[in-house]
N, C-alpha and C positions, 0 to 999 in steps of 0.2 A: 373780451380778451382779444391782443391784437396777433397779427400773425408772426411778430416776434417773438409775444410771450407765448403762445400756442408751442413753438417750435424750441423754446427755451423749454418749456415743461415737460415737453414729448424726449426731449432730450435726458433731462435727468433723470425721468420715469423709466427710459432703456438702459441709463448708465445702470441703473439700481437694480434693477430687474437682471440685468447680466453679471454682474458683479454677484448678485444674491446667488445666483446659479451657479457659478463657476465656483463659488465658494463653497456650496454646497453639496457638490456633484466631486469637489476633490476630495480623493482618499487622505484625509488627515484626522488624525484624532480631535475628541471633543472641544479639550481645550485649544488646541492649535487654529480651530474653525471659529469659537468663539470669539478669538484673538484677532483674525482677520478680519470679522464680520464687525466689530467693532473699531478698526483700523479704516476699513469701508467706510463705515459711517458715520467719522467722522471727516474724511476726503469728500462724502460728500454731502456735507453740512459745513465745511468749508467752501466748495464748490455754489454752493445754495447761497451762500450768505454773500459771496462776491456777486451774484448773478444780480440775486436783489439789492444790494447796493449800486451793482450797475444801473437800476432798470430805476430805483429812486431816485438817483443821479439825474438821471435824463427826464422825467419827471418833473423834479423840482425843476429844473432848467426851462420846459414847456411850461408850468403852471407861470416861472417871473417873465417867460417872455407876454404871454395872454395877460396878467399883472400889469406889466411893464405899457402892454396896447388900449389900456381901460382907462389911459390918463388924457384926459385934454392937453393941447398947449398951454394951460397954465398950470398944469401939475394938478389940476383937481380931479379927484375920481370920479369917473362919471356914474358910478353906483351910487356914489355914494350923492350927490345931483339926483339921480331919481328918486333914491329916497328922500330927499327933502322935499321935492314937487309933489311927490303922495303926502308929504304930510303935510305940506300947506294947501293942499288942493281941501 
C-alpha cells in the first residue's frame, strides 16, 4: 500500500469514526440517530467510491503508460518476443 493510499484510508477511517461518535453521543431520539447514521453512510460510500475511482483512474493511467514502454519501434510486444524465443528455444 502506498503512502497516498495509507493516508486515503486513515482518512476515512477518522471521518467515520467521528461521524459515528458525534452521532452517537447527540441527544436525539432513536429514529432521529438512525436517520443520520444512515445519511452518514452513505456521504460516505459516496466519498469511498470517488476516492476509488480516483486512485483506478490513476492506475489505469500507470499500467497504459508501462503498456505503452513494452513496445519495440516497430510496435511489437516485447512480452510477447520472449514468449516466442521460449517457445522456439
Amino acid at each position: 500500500m502506498t503512502n497516498d493510499q495509507k493516508v486515503i484510508v486513515g482518512f476515512l477511517v477518522g471521518a467515520a469514526a467521528g461521524a459515528l461518535a458525534g452521532i452517537l453521543l447527540a441527544p436525539d431520539a432513536g429514529d432521529q440517530t438512525r436517520k443520520k447514521i444512515v445519511s452518514k453512510a452513505n456521504d460516505l460510500k459516496d466519498d469511498l467510491g470517488s476516492q476509488l475511482s480516483s486512485t483506478f483512474g490513476r492506475l489505469s493511467e500507470q499500467v497504459n503508460q508501462t503498456l505503452g514502454r513494452n513496445f519495440d519501434s516497430n510496435g511489437d510486444s516485447v512480452a510477447r518476443k520472449m514468449a516466442n524465443e521460449t517457445v522456439d528455444a
